[in-house]
KEMAR-63510 format. One record per residue (C-alpha): x, z, y. Coordinates in steps of 0.02 Angstrom, whole numbers, padded with zeros to 5 digits, always signed. Each point is the difference from the previous one (the first is absolute). Example, Ala and Ser with C-alpha at 12.3 -4.5 7.8 and 13.67 -1.06 7.14 Angstrom:
% KEMAR-63510
+00615+00390-00225/+00069-00033+00172/
END
This chain:
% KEMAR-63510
+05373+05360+06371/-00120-00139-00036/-00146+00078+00016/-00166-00077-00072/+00067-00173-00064/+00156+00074-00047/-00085+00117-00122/-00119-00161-00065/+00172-00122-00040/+00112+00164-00088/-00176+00024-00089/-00028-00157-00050/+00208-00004-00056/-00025+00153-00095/-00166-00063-00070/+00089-00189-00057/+00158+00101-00073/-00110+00127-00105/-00102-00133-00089/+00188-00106-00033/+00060+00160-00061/-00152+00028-00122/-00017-00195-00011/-00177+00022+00051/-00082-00118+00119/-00098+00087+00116/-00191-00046+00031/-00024-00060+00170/+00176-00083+00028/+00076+00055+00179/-00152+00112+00024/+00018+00078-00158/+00165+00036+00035/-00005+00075+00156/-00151+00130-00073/+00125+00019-00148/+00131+00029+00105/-00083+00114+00122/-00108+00102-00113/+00147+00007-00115/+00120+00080+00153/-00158+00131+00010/+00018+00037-00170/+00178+00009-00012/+00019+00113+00151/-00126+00127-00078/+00091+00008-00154/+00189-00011+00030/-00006+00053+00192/+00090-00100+00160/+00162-00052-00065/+00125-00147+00036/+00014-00133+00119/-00189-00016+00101/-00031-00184+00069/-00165-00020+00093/-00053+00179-00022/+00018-00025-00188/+00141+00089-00110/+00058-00137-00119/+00041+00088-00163/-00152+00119+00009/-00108-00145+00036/+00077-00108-00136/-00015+00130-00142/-00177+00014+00064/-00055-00182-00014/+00060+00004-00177/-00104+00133-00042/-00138-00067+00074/+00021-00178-00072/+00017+00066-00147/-00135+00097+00010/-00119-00143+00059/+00065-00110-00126/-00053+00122-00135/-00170+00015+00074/-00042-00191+00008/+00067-00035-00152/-00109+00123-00077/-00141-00074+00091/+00027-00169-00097/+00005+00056-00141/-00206+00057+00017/
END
């Protein structure tokens, strides 16, 4: 529907509403949350399949559950990468 910049603002949505979820700021701010976001709706596809409403070539709840994972998983990783 959008195309290119529609996929970069429901990334960068899905990114910003992930870390609020977790209550994780994201490295990078708008960037950040636009790789979050869009890596996150890769993610989310592979593991629960294309599902639910799609905006900008995105499907929301896969891509959601996604960027929690992967948020998560990030936030794991630098925090154990302080720690050294």
């Amino acid at each position: 529907m959008f195309g290119l910049i529609g996929m970069i603002i429901v990334g960068g949505l899905i990114g910003w509403i992930a870390g609020a979820i977790l209550g994780k700021d994201i490295p990078g701010g708008i960037l950040g949350n636009i790789i979050a976001g869009i890596v996150g709706a890769w993610v989310g596809s592979m593991i629960f399949g294309h599902w639910g409403p799609e905006l900008g070539k995105i499907y929301i709840f896969p891509a959601l559950l996604g960027s929690i994972i992967l948020i998560f998983v990030v936030s794991l990783i630098l925090k154990a990468l302080r720690k050294k």
